[in-house]
MOPAC internal coordinates of N, CA, C and O (Angstrom, degrees):
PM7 1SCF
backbone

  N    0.0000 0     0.00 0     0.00 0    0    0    0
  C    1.4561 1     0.00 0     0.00 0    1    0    0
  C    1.5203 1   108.21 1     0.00 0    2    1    0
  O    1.2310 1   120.01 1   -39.69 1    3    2    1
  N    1.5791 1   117.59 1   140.31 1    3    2    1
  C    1.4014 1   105.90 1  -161.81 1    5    3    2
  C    1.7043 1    96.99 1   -99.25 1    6    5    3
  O    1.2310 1   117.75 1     6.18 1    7    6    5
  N    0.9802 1   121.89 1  -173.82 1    7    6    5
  C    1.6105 1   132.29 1  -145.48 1    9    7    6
  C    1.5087 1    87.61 1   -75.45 1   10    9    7
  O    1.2310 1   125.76 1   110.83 1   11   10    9
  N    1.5077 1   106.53 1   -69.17 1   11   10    9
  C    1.7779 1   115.42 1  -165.12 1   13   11   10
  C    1.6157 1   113.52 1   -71.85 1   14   13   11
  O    1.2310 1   106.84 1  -179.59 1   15   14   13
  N    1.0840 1   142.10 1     0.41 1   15   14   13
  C    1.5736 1   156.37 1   152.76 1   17   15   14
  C    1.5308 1    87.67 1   -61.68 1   18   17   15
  O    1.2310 1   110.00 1    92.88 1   19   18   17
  N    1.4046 1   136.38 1   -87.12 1   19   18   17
  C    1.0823 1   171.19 1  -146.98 1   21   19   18
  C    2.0640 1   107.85 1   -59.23 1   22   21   19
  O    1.2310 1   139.79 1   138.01 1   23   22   21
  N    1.6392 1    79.22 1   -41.99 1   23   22   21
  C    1.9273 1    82.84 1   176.11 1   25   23   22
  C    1.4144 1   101.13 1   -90.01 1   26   25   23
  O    1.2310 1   116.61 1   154.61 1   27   26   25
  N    1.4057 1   124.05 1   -25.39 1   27   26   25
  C    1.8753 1   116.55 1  -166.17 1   29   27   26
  C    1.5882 1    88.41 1  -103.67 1   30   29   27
  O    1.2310 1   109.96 1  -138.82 1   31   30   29
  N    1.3311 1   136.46 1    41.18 1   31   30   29
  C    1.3425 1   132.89 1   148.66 1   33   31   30
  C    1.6642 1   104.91 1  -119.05 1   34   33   31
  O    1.2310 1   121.57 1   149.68 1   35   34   33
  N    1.9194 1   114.61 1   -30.32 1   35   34   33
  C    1.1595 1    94.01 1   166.57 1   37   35   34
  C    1.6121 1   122.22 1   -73.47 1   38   37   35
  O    1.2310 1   122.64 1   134.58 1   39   38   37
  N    1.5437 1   112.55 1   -45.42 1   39   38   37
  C    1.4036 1   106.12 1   166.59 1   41   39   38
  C    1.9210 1   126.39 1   -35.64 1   42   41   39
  O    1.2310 1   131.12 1   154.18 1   43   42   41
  N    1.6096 1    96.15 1   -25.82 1   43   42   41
  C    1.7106 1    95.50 1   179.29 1   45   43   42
  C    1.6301 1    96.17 1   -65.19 1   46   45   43
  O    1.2310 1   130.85 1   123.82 1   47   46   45
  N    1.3541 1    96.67 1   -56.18 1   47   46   45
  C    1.7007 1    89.50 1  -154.73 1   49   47   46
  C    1.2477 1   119.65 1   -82.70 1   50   49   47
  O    1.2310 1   105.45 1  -166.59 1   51   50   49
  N    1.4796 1   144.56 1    13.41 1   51   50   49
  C    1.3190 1   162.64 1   121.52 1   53   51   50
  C    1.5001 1   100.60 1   -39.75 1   54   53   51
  O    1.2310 1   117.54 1   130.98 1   55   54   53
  N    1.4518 1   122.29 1   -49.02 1   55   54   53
  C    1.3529 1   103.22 1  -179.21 1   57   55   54
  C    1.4575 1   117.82 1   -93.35 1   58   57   55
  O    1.2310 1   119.86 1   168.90 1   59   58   57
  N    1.5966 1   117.88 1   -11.10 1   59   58   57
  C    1.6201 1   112.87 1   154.97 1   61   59   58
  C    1.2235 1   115.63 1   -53.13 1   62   61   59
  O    1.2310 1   120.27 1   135.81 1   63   62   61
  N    2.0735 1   117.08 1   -44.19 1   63   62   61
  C    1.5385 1   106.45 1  -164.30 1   65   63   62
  C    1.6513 1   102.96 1   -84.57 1   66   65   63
  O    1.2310 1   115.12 1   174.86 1   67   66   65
  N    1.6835 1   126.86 1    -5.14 1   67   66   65
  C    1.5856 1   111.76 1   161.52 1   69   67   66
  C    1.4055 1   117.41 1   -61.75 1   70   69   67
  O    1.2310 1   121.94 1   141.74 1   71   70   69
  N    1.3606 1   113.89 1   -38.26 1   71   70   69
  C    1.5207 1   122.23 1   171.03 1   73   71   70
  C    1.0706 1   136.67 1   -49.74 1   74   73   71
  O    1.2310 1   136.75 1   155.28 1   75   74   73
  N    1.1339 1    85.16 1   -24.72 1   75   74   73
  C    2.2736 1   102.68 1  -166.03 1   77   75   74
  C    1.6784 1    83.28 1   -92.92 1   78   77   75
  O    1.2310 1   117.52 1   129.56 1   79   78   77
  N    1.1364 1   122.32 1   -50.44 1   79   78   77
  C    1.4380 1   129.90 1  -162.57 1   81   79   78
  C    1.4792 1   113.23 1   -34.48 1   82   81   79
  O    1.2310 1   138.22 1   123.60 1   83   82   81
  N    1.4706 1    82.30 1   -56.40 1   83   82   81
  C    1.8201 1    96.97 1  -160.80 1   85   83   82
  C    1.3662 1   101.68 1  -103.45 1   86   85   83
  O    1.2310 1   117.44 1  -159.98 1   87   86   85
  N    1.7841 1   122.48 1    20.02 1   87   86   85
  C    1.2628 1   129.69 1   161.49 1   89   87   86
  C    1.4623 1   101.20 1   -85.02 1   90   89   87
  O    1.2310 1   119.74 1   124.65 1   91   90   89
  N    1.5935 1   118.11 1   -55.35 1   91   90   89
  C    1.0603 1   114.11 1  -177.22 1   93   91   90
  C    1.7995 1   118.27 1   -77.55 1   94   93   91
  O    1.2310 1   123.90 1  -161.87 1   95   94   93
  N    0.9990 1   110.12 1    18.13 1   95   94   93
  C    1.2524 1   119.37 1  -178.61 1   97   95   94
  C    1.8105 1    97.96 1   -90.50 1   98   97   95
  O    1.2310 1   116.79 1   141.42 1   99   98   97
  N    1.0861 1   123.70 1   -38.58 1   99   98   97
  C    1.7066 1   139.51 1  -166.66 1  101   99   98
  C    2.0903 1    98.32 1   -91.81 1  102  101   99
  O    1.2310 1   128.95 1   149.07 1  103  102  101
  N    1.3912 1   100.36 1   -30.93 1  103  102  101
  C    1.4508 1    95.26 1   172.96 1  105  103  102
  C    1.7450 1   127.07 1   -70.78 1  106  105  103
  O    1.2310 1   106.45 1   -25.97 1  107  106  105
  N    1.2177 1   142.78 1   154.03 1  107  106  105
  C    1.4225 1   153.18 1   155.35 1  109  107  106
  C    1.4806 1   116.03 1   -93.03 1  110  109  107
  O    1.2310 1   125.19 1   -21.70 1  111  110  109
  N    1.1378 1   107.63 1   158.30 1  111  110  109
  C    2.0016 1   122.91 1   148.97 1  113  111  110
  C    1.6454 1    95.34 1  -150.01 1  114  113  111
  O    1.2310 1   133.45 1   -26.54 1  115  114  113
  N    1.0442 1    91.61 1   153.46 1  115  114  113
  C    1.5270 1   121.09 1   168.47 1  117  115  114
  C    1.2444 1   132.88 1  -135.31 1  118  117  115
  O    1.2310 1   116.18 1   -40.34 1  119  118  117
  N    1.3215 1   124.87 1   139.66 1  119  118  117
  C    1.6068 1   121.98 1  -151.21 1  121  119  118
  C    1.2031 1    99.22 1  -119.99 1  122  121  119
  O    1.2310 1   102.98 1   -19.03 1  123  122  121
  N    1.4892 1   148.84 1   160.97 1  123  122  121
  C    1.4210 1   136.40 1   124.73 1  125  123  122
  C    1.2689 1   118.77 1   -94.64 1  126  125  123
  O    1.2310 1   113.39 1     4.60 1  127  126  125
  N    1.3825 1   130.11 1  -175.40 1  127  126  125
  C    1.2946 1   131.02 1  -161.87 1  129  127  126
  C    1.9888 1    91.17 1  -178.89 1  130  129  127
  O    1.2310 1   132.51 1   -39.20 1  131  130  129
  N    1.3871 1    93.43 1   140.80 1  131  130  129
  C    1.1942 1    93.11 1  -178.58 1  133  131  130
  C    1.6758 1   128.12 1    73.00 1  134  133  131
  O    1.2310 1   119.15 1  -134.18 1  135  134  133
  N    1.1321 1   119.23 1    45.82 1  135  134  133
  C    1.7085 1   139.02 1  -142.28 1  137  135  134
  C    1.4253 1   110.21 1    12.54 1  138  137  135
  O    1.2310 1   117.19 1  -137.90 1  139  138  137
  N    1.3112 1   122.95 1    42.10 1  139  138  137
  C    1.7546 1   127.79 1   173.96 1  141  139  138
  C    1.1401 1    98.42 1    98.28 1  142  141  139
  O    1.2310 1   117.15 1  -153.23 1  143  142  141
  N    1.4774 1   123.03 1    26.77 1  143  142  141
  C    1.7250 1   110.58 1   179.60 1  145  143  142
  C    1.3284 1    97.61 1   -89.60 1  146  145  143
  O    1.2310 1   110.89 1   157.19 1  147  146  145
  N    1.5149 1   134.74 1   -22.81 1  147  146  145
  C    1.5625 1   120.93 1  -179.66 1  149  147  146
  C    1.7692 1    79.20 1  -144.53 1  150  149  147
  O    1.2310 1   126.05 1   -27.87 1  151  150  149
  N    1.8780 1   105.98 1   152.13 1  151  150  149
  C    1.2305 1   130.66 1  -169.08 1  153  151  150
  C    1.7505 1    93.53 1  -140.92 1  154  153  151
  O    1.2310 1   130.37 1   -38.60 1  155  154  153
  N    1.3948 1    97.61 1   141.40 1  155  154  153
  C    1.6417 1   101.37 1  -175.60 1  157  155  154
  C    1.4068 1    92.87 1  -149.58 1  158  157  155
  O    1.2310 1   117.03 1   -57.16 1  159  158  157
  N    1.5193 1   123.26 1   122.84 1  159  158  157
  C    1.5973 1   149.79 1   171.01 1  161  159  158
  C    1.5422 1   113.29 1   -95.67 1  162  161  159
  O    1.2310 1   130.25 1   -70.04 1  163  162  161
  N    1.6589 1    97.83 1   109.96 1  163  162  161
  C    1.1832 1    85.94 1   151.28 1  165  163  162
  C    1.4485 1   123.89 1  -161.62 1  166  165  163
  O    1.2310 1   124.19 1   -18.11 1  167  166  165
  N    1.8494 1   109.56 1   161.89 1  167  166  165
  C    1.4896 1   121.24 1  -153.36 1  169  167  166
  C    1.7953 1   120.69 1   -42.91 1  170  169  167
  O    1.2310 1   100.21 1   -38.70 1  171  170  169
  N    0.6419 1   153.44 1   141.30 1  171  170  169
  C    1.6631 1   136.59 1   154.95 1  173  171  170
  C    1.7867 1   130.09 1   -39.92 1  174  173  171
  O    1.2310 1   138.08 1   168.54 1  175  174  173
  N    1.5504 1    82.56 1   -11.46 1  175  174  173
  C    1.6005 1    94.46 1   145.48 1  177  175  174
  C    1.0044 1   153.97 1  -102.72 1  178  177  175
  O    1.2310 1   127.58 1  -149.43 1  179  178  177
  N    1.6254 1   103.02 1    30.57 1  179  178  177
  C    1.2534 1   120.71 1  -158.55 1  181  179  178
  C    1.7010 1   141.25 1    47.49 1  182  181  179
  O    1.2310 1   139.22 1  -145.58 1  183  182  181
  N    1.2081 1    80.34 1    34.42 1  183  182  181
  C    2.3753 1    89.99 1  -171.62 1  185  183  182
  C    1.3616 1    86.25 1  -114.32 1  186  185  183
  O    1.2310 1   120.19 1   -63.26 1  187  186  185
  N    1.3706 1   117.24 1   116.74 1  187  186  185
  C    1.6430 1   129.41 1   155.08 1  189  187  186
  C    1.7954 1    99.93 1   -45.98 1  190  189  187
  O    1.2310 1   131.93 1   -55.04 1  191  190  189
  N    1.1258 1    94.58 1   124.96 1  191  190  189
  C    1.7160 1   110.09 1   160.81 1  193  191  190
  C    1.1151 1   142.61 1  -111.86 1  194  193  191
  O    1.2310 1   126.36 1   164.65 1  195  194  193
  N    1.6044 1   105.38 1   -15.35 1  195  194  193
  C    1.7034 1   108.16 1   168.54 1  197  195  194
  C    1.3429 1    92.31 1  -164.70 1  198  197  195
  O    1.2310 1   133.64 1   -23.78 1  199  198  197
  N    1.3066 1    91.24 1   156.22 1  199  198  197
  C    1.6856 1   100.82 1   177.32 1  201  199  198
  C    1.4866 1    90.77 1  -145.14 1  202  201  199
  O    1.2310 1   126.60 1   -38.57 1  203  202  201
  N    1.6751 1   104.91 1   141.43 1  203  202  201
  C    1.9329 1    99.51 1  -173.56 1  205  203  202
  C    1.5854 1    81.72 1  -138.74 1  206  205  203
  O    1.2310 1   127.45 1   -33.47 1  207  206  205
  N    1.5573 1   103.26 1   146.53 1  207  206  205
  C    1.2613 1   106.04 1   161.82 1  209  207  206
  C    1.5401 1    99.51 1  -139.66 1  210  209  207
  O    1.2310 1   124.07 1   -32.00 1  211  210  209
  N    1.5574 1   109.80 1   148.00 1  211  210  209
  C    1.0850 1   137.61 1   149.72 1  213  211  210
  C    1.5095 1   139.79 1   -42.51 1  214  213  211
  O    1.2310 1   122.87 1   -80.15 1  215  214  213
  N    1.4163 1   112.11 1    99.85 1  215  214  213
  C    1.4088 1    92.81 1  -156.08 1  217  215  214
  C    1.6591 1   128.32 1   -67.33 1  218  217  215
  O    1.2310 1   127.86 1  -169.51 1  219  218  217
  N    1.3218 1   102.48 1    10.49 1  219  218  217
  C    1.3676 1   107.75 1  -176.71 1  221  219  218
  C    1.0572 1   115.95 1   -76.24 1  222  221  219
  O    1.2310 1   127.60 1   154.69 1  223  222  221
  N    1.2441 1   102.98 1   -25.31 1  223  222  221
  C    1.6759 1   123.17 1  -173.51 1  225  223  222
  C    1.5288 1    98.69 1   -76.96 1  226  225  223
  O    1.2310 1   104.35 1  -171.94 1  227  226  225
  N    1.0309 1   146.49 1     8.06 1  227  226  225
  C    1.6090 1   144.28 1  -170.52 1  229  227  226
  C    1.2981 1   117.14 1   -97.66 1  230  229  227
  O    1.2310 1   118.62 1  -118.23 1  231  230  229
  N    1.4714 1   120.23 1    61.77 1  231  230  229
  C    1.7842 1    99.63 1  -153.31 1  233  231  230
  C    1.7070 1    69.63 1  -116.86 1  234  233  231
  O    1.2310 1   127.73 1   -57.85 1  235  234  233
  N    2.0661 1   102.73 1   122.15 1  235  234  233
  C    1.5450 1   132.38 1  -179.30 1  237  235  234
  C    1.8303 1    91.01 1   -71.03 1  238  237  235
  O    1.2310 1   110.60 1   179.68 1  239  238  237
  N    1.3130 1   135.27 1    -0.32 1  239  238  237
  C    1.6312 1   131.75 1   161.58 1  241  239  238
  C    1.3209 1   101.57 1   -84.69 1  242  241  239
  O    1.2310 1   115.01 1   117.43 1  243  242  241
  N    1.3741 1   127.07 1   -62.57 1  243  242  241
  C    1.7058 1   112.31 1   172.74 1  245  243  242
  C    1.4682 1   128.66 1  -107.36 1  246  245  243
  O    1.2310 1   123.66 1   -90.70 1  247  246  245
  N    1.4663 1   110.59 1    89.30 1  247  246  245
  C    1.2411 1    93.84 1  -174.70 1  249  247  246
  C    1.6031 1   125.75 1   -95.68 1  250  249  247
  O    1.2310 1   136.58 1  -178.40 1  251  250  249
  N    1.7703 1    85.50 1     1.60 1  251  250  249
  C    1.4708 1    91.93 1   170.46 1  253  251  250
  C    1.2039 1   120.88 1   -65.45 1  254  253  251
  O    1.2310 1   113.96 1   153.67 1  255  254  253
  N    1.7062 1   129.03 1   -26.33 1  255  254  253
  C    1.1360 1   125.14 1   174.51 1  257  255  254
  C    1.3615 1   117.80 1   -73.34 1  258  257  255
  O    1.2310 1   109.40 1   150.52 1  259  258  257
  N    1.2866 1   137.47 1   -29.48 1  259  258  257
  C    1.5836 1   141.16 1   149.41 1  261  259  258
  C    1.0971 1   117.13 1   -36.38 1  262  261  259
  O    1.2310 1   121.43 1   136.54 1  263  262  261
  N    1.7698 1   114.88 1   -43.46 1  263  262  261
  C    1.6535 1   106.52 1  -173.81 1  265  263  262
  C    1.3553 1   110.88 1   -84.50 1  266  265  263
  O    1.2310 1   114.58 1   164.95 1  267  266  265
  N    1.9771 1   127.87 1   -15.05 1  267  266  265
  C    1.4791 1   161.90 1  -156.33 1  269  267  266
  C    1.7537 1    70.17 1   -79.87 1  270  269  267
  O    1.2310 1   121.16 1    85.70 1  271  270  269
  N    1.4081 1   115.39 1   -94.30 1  271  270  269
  C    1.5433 1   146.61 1   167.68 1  273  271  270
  C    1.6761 1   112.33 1     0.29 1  274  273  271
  O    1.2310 1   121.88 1   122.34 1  275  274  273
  N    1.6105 1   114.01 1   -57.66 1  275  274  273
  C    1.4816 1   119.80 1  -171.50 1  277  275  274
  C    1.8094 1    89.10 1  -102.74 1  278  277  275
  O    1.2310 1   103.01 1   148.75 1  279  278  277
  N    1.1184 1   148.80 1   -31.25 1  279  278  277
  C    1.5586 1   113.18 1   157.10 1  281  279  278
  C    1.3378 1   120.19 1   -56.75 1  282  281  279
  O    1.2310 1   112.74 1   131.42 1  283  282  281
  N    1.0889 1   131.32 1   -48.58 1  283  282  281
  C    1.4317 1   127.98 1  -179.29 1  285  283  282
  C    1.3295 1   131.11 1   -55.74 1  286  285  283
  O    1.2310 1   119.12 1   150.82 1  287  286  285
  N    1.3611 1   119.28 1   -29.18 1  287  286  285
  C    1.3445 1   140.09 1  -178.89 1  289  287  286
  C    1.9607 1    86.94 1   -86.52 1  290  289  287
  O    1.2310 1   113.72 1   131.69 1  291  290  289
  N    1.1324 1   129.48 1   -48.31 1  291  290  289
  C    1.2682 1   117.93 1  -156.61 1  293  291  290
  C    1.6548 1   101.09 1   -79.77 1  294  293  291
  O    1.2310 1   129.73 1   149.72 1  295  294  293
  N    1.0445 1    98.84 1   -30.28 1  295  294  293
  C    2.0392 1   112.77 1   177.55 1  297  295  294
  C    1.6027 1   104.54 1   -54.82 1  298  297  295
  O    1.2310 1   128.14 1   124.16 1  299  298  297
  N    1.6727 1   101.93 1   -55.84 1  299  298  297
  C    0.9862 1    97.91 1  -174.50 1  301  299  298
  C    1.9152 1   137.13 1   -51.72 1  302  301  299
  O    1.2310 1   138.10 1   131.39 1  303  302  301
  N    2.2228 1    82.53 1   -48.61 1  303  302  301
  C    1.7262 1    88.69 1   156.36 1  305  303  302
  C    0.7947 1   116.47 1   -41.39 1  306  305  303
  O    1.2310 1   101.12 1    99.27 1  307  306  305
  N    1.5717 1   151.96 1   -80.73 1  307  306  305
  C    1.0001 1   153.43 1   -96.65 1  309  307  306
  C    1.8794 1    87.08 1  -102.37 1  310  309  307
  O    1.2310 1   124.46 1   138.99 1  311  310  309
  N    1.2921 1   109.04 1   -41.01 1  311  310  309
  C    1.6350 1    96.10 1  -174.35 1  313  311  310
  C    1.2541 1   114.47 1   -79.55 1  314  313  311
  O    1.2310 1   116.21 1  -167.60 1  315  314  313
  N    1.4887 1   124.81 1    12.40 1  315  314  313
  C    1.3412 1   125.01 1   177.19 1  317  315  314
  C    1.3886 1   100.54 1  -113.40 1  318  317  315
  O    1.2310 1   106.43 1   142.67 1  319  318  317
  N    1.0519 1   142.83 1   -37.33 1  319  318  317
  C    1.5277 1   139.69 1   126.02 1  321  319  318
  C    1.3445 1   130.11 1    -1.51 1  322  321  319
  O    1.2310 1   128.06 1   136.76 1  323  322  321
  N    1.2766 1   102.08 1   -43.24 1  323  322  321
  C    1.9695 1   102.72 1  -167.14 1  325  323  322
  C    1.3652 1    85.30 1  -104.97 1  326  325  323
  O    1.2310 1   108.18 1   159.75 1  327  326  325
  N    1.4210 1   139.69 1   -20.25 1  327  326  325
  C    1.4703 1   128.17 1  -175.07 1  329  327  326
  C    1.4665 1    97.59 1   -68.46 1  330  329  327
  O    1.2310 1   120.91 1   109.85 1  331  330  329
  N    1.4250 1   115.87 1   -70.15 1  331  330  329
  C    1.4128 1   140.22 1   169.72 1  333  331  330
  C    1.2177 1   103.96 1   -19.10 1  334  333  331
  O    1.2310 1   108.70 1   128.53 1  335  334  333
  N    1.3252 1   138.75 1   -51.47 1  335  334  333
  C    1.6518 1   145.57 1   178.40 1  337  335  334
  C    1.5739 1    97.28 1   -74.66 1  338  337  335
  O    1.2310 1   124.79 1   130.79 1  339  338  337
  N    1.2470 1   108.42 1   -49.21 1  339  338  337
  C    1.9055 1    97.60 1  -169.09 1  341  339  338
  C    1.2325 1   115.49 1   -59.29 1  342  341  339
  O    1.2310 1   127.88 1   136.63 1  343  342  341
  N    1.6417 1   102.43 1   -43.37 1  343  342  341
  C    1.4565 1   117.80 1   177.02 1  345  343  342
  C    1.9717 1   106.58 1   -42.66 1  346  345  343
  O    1.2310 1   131.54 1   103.44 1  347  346  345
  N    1.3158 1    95.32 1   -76.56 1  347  346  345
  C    1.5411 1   103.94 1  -177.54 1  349  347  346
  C    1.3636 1   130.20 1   -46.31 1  350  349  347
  O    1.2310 1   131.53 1   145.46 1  351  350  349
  N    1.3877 1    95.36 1   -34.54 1  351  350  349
  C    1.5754 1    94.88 1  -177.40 1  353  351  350
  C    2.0158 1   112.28 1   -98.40 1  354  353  351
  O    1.2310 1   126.38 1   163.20 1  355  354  353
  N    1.3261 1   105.34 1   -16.80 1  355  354  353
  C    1.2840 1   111.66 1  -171.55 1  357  355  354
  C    1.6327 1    94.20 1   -71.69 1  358  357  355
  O    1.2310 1   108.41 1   144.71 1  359  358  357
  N    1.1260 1   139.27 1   -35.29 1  359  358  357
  C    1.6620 1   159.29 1   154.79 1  361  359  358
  C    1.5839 1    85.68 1   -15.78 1  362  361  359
  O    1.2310 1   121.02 1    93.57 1  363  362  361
  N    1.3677 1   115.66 1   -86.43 1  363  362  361
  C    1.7858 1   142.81 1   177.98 1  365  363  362
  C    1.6557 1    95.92 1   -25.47 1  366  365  363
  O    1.2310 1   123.70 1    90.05 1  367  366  365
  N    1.4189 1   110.51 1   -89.95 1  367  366  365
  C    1.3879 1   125.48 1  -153.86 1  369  367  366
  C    1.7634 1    94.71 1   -66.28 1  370  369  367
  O    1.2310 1   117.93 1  -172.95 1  371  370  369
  N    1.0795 1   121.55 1     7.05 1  371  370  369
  C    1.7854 1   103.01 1  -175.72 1  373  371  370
  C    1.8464 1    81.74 1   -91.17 1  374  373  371
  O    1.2310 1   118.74 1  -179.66 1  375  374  373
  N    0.8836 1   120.01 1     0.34 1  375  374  373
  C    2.0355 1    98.90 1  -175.86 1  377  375  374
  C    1.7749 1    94.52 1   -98.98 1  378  377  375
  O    1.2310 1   117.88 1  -159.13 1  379  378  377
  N    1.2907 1   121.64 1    20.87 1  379  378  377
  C    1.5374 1   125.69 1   163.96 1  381  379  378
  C    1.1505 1   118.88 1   -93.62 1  382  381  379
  O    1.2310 1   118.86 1   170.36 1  383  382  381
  N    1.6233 1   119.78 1    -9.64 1  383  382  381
  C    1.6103 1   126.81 1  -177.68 1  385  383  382
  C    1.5269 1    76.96 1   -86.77 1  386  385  383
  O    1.2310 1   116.15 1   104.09 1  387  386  385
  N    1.3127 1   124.92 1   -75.91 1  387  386  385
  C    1.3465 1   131.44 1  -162.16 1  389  387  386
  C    2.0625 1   108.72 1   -24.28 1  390  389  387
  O    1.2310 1   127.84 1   123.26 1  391  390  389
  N    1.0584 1   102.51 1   -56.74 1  391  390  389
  C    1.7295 1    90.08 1   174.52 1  393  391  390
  C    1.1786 1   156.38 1   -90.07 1  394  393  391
  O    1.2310 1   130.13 1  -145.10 1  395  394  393
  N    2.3271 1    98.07 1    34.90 1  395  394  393
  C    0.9255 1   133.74 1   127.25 1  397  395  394
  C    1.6689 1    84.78 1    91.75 1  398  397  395
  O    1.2310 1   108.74 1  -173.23 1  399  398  397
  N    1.4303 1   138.68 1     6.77 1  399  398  397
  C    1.1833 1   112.98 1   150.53 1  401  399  398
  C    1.4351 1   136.42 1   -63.25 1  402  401  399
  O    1.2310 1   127.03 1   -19.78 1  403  402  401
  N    1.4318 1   104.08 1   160.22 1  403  402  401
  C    1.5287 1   110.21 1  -169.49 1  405  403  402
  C    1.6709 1   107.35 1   -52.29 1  406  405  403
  O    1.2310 1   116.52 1   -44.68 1  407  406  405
  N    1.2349 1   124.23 1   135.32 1  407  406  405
  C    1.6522 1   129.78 1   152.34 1  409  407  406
  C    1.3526 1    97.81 1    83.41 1  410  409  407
  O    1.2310 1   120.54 1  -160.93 1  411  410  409
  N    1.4190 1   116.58 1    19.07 1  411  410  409
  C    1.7548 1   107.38 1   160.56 1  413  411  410
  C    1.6483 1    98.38 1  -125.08 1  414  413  411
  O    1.2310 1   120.10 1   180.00 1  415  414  413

């Protein structure tokens, strides 16, 4: 593959993965935790955006289990988030095996 074929396919796919970026930047997931007693959203860019809890779930005797409750739900976003990004962008970066450099 000659040099300039080779640079205007990396320039393509630098500008697929700006695309995907700020696609998944406009996307959500949302998790629950705690059978829907607390729900935590967040962007495909990884920025928590809402966290809702249920007020049933508020008992001022355990609130360690609320705070147990809103990490878990927010963990969870967040790992459906980074899939959601791997997914999308790993799509992008698989045309980097394709131009046969070393260690991709």
């Amino acid at each position: 593959m000659n040099t300039q074929k080779m640079l205007k396919q990396m320039q393509k796919m630098q500008a697929d993965m700006e695309r995907v970026q700020a696609e998944l930047a406009q996307e959500s997931v949302t998790a629950a935790a705690g059978g829907g007693a607390v729900t935590a959203r967040v962007s495909g860019g990884l920025e928590l955006l809402e966290v809702k809890i249920d007020p049933a779930a508020v008992d001022p005797e355990d609130v360690e289990m609320l705070e147990d409750t809103v990490v878990a739900a927010v963990n969870e976003a967040m790992r459906q988030a980074q899939q959601l990004a791997q997914d999308r962008l790993g799509v992008v970066a698989g045309g980097f095996s394709g131009l046969g450099l070393p260690g991709l």
